[in-house]
N, C-alpha and C positions, 0 to 999 in steps of 0.2 A: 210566435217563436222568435227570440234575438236573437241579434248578428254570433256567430261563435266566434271566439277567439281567433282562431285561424284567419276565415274572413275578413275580421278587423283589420289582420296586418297587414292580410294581401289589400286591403284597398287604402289606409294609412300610407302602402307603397306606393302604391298606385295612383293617388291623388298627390303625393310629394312628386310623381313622375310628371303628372301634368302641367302642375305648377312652374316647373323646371324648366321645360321645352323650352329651348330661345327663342325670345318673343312672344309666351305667351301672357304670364302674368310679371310684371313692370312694379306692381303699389298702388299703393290709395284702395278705394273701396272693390272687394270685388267684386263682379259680376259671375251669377253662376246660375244654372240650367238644374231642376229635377224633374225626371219626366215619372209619371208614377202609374205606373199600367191598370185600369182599374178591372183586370181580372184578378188584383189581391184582393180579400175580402177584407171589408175596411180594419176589422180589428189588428189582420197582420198587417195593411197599411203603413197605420198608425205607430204601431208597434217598430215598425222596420226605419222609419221615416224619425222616431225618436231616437234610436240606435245611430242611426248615420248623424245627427245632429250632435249627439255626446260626442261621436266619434271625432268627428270635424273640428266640435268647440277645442277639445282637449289635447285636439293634434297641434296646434297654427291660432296664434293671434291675429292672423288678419280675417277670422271667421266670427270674429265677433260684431263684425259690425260689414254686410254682404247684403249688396240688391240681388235679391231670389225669384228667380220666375218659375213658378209651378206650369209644367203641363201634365195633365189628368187625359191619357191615352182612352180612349173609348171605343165604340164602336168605328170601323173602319169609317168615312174617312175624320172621325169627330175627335177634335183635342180642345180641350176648356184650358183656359191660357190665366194665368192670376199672376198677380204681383204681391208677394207678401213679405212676411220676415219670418226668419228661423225658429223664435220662440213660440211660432204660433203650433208649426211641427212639431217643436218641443214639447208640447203642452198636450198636445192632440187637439187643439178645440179649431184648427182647419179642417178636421175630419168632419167635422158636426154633420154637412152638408152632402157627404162623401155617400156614390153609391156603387156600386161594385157591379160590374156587366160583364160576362163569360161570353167572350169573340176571340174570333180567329183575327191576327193581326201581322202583317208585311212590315218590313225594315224599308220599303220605299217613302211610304209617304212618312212615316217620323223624322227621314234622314235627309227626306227636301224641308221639311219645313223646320229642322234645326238649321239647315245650312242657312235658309231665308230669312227666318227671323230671330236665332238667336246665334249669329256667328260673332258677336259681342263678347257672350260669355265665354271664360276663361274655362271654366270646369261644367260639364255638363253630366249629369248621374242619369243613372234610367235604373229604375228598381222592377224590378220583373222576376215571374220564378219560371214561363214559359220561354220555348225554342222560339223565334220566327224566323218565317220563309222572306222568300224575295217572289215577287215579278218577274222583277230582271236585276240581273246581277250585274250587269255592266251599268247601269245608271246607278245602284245603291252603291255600288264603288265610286264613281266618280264623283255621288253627294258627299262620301266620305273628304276626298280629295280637296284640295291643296289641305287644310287643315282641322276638317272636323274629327277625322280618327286620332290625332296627339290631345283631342278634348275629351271625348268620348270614354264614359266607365257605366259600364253595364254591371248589377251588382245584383244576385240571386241569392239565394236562402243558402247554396252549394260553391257559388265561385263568383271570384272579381274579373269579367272579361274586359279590356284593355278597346279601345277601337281601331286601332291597330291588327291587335286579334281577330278583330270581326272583319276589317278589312280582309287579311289573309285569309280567312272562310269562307268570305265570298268569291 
């Protein structure tokens, strides 16, 4: 199923918000995060992961040429971590290899290991159509902290949540 309408804007908003933050993104090449939960089954993966690509290319010229780190969300506490390019999204043929696991999955350990290793990236996406819990909520806050919530866009079949947003929920 594609992004609708609606969702395009709120996240076209949403991703110009990012952008924006002073001090987040400066020029040159960017650096940017998709975290891709693999409780999608890969066709809507694919499908959603092409969507955001059009979206991005056609919003902002500095997305045409972006170091992309894929992480493919799995069983708790498993993330497969790739370095690729956009067209490959594009294209679907990064799916080829794609397999879809139905698990229950926490905002702790996603939100240590963006702070850890990719507090580089400027924009970070998480495509997911599931709720998750927490642990504890006082550490998933403070992974948020100083600045991964102004990175942070959580983007669903239904809505574009902000990390900020998520911040406040927790």
């Amino acid at each position: 199923m594609s992004i609708t309408a609606a969702i395009r804007i709120q996240l076209k908003n949403a991703v110009e918000h990012v952008l924006h933050v002073q001090g987040n993104y400066t020029g040159g090449i960017l650096e940017m995060a998709i975290v891709i939960d693999r409780n999608l089954p890969k066709e809507e993966a694919a499908q959603r992961a092409k969507d955001l690509v059009q979206i991005l290319k056609s919003q902002n010229e500095i997305f045409r040429n972006v170091r992309l780190n894929i992480i493919l969300w799995g069983d708790e506490p498993e993330f497969i971590k790739q370095v690729t390019a956009l067209p490959l999204l594009q294209t679907g043929s990064f799916f080829e290899s794609y397999n879809s696991c139905e698990s229950e999955k926490q905002w702790d350990n996603l939100l240590a290991l963006l702070k850890k290793f990719y507090a580089r990236s400027k924009l970070i996406l998480v495509l997911s159509d599931k709720e998750f819990t927490t642990e504890n909520k006082t550490e998933a806050k403070a992974h948020l902290q100083p600045f991964l919530h102004k990175k942070l866009i959580v983007l669903s079949q239904t809505q574009v949540k902000t990390g900020t947003q998520l911040w406040r929920e927790l």
